[in-house]
C-alpha positions as CSV (number, residue, x, y, z in Angstrom):
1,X,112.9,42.1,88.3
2,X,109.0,42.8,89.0
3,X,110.3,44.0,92.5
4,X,113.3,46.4,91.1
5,X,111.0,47.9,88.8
6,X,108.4,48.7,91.1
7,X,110.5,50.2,93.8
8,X,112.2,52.6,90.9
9,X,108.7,53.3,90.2
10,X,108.3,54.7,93.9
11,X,111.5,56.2,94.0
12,X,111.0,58.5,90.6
13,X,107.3,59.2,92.2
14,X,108.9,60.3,95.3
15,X,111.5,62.7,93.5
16,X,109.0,64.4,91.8
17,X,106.4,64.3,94.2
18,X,109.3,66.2,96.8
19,X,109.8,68.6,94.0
20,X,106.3,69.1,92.7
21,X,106.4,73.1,92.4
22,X,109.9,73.1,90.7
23,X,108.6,70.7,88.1
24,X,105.4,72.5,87.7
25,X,106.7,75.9,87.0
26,X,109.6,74.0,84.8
27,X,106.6,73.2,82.9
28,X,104.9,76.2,82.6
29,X,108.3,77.6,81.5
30,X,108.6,74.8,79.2
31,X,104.6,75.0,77.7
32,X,105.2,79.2,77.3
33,X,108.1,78.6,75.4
34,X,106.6,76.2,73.1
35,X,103.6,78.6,72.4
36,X,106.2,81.3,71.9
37,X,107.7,79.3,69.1
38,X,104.3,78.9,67.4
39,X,103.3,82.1,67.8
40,X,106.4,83.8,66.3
41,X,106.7,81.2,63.1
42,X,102.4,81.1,62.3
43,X,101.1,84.6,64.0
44,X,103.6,87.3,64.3
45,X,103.4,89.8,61.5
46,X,105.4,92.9,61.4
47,X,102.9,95.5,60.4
48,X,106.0,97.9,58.8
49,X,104.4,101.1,59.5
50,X,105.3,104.2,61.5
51,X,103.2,104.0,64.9
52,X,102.0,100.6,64.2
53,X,105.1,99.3,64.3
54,X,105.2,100.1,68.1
55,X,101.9,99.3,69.8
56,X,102.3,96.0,67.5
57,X,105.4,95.1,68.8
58,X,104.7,96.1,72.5
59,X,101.1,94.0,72.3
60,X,102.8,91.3,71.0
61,X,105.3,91.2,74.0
62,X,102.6,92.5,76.5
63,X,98.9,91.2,76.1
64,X,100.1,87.1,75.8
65,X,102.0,88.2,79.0
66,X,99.2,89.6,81.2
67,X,96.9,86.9,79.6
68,X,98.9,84.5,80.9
69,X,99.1,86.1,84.5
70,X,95.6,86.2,84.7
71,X,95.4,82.6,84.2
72,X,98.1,81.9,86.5
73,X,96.0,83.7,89.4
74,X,92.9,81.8,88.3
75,X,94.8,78.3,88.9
76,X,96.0,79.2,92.2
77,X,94.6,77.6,95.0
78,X,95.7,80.7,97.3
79,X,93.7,83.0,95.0
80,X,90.1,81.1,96.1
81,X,91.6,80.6,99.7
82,X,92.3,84.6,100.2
83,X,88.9,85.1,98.4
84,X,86.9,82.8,100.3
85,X,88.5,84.4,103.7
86,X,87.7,87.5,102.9
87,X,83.7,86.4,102.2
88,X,83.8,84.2,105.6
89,X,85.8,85.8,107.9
90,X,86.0,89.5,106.6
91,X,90.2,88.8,106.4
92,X,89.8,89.6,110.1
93,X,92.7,87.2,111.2
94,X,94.8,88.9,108.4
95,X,98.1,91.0,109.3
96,X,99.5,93.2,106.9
97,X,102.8,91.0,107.1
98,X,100.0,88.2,106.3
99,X,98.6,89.2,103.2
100,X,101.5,91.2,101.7
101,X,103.1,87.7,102.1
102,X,100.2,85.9,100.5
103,X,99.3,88.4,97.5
104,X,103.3,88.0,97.0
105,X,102.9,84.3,96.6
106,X,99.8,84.3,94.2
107,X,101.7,86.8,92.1
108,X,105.2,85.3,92.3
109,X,103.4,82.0,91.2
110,X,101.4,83.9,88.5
111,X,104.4,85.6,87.3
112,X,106.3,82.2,86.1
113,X,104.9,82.2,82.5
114,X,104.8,86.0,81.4
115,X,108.4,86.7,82.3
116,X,109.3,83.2,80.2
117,X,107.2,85.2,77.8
118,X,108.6,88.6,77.7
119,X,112.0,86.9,78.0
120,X,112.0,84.7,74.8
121,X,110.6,87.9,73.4
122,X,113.3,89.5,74.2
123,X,116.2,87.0,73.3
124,X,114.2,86.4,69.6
125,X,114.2,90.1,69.2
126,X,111.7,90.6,66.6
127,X,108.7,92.5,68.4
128,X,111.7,94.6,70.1
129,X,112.6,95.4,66.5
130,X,109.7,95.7,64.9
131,X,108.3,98.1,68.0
132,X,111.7,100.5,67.8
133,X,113.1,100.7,64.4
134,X,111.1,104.0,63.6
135,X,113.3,105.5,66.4
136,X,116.4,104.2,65.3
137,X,118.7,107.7,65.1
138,X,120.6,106.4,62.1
139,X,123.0,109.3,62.3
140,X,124.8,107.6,65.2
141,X,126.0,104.7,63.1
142,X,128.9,104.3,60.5
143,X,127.2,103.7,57.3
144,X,125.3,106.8,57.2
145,X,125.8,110.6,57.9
146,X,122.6,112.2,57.9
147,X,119.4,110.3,59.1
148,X,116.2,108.7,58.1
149,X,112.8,109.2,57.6
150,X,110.4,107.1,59.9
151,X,108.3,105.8,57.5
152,X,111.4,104.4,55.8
153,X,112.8,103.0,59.2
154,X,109.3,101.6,60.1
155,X,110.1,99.4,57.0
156,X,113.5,98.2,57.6
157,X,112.8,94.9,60.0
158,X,110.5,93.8,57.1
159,X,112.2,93.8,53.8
160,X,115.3,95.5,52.0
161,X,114.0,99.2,50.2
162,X,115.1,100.6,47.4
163,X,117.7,103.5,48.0
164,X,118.7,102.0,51.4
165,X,121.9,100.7,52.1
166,X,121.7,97.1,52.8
167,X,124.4,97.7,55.2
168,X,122.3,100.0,56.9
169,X,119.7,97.6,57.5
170,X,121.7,94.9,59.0
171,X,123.6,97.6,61.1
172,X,120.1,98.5,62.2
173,X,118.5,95.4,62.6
174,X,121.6,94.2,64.8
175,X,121.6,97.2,67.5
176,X,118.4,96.5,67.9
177,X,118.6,92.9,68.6
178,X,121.5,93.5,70.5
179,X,119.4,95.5,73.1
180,X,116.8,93.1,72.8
181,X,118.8,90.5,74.0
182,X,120.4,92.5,76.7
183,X,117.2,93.5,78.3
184,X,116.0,89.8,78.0
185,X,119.5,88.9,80.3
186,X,119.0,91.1,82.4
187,X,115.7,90.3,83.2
188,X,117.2,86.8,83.6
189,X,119.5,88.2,86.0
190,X,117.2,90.3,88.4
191,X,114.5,87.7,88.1
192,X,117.0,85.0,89.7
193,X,118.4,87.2,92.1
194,X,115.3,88.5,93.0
195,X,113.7,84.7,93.7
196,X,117.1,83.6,95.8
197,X,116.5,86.6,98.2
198,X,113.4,85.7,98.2
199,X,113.7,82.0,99.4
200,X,116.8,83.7,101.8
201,X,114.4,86.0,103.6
202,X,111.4,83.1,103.7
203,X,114.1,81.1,105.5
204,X,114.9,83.5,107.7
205,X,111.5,84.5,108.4
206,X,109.8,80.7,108.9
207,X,108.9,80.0,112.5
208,X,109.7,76.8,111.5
209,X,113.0,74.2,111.7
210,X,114.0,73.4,107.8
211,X,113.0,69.6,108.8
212,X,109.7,70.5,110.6
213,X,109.0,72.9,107.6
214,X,109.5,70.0,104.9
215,X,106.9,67.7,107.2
216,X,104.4,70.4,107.0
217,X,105.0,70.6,103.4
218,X,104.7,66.9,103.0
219,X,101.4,66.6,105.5
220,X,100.0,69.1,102.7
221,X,100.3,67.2,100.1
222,X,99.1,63.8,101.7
223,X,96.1,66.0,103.1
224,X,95.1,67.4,99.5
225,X,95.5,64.0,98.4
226,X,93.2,61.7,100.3
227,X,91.0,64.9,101.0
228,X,90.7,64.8,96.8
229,X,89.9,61.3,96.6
230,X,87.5,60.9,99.7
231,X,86.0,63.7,98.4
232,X,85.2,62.2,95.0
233,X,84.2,58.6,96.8
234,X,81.9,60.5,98.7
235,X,80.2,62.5,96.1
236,X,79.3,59.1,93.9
237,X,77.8,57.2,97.2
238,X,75.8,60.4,98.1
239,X,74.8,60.8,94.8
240,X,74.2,57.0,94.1
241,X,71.9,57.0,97.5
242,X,70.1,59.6,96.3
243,X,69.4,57.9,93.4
244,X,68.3,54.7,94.1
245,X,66.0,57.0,96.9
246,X,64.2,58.5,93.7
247,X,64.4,55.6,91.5
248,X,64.4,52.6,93.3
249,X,67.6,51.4,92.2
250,X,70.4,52.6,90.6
251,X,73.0,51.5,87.9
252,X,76.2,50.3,89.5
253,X,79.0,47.9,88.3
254,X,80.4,45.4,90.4
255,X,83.1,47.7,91.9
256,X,81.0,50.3,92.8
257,X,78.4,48.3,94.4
258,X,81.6,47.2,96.5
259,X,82.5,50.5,97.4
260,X,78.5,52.1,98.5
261,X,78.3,48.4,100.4
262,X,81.7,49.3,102.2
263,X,81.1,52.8,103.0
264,X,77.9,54.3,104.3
265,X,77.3,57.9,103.5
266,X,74.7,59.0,106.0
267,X,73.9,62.5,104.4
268,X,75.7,65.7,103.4
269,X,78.7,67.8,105.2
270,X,76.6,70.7,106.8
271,X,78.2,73.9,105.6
272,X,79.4,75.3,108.8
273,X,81.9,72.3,108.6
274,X,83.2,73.3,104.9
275,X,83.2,76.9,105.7
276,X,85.8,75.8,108.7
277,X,88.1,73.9,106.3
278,X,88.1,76.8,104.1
279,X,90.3,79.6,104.0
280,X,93.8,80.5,104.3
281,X,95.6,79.3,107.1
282,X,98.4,80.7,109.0
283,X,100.6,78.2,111.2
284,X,99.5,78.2,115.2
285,X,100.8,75.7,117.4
286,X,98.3,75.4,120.4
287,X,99.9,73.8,123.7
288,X,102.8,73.3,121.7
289,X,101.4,71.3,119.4
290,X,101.6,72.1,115.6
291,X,98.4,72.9,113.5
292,X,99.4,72.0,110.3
293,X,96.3,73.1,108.4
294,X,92.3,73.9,108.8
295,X,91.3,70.6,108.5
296,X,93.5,69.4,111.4
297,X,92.5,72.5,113.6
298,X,89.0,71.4,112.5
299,X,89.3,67.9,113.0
300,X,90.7,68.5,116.8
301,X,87.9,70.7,117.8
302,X,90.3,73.8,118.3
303,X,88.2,77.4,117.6
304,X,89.9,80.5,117.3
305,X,88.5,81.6,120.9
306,X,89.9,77.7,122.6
307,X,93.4,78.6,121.6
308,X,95.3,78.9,125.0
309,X,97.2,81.5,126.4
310,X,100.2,79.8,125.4
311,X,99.2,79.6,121.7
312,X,101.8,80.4,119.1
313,X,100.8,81.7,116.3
314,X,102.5,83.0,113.0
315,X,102.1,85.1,109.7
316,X,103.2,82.2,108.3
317,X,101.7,80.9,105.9
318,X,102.0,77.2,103.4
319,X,103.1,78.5,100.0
């Protein structure tokens, strides 16, 4: 039983782990929503006046949006990796393929939570509302034959008022959800569309077999991986050398003292080395041998100038 259960332990951790960026943007999505519930049940607030109205109802779809871009270019690795090429290398091994490509992917990333945003927005209705009923020409529907003052409009998502048919309101209140919600489909629409070309032309553009491409993807993630962890192991037996160099000693349990007696740490990567690990890195094969990232270009003591003339190189990039 112990046995079963472990091995559907591995199984589930291998499903997600192959379909890590689908399940992270599914929770984004997921997260966005949930904070668009809150927001529309404790925060949002109709103002109910001419003008207001608008610029309410447009910040309320807009600013949480861009917000929420901005954070998703913070928490992209590419954003540090294009910024850090730029400071080392002057983007000099850059196309314009190349960092069209890349900006693309930082954005298209980025872009997960504010459309969930702006769509749920959109399907609720009630900043779209609130934003346009001042505008509403009233002539145009059945109920009424001669039109409306905006102040009077302004009001109408907020409450019923006096001298205004209720029908009038709901008739109102009902166009203007039902564009809401037919912008927020659409969007739906051209967003999917827009992300299966997308993959189609990636496809088609990939120097790469489909198998060969899902290796590289896997090598990534192993890399990151053990890079993170011996990363971390080596920071706490540099820092507990340094340590017991100032003090003498230093405070260890039993499984650390395991772990500084089993691995010597000598001194600190020089920067040169870190600097040639860091970067954004565009696939090169040199005598026909992949180069699957910076760290295994590094690590086999190939330089931009030791390529051969047989290299093959790519604006293709790991996304």
């Amino acid at each position: 039983m112990a046995s079963l259960i472990s091995e559907n332990f591995k199984f589930i951790a291998l499903f997600f782990k192959s379909k890590d960026v689908m399940i992270f943007n599914g929770l984004i999505a997921l997260g966005t929503v949930a904070s668009q519930e809150v927001y529309s049940v404790f925060a949002f607030s109709c103002p109910c006046s001419p003008e207001r109205n608008y610029l309410y109802g447009l910040a309320a779809i807009g600013v949480p949006a861009l917000v929420l871009f901005l954070i998703g270019v913070m928490l992209n690795r590419n954003t540090w990796n294009m910024v850090s090429e730029c400071r080392l290398r002057a983007c000099k091994n850059f196309s314009a393929a190349a960092a069209f490509a890349l900006l693309a992917s930082i954005a298209g990333r980025a872009l997960v939570a504010p459309l969930t945003w702006s769509v749920i927005s959109l399907l609720r209705g009630e900043p779209y509302v609130c934003a346009l009923s001042e505008f509403v020409d009233t002539t145009s529907l059945n109920s009424v034959s001669t039109g409306l003052d905006a102040s009077v409009l302004a009001q109408l998502p907020c409450k019923e008022i006096i001298g205004v048919d209720t029908k009038l309101r709901e008739q109102v209140v009902r166009r203007l959800k039902y564009e809401s919600q037919l912008l927020g489909w659409l969007l739906v629409g051209t967003t999917a569309i827009t992300i299966f070309l997308l993959m189609c032309l990636k496809r088609c553009c990939s120097p790469l077999g489909f198998h060969q491409e899902s290796y590289w993807s896997q090598y990534r993630d192993n890399e990151n991986e053990l890079f993170s962890r011996t990363a971390d192991l080596h920071a706490k037996i540099l820092a507990a050398t340094n340590v017991k160099r100032f003090f003498g000693f230093v405070a260890l349990d039993k499984e650390e003292k395991e772990i500084v007696k089993d691995f010597q740490v000598e001194d600190a990567t020089p920067s040169l080395s870190w600097n040639n690990i860091t970067g954004v890195y565009l696939y090169r094969e040199n005598k026909g041998i992949p180069l699957y990232s910076r760290l295994h270009k590094w690590a086999k003591g190939v330089m931009d100038s030791a390529l051969d003339d047989n290299k093959k190189e790519s604006d293709f990039f790991a996304i």
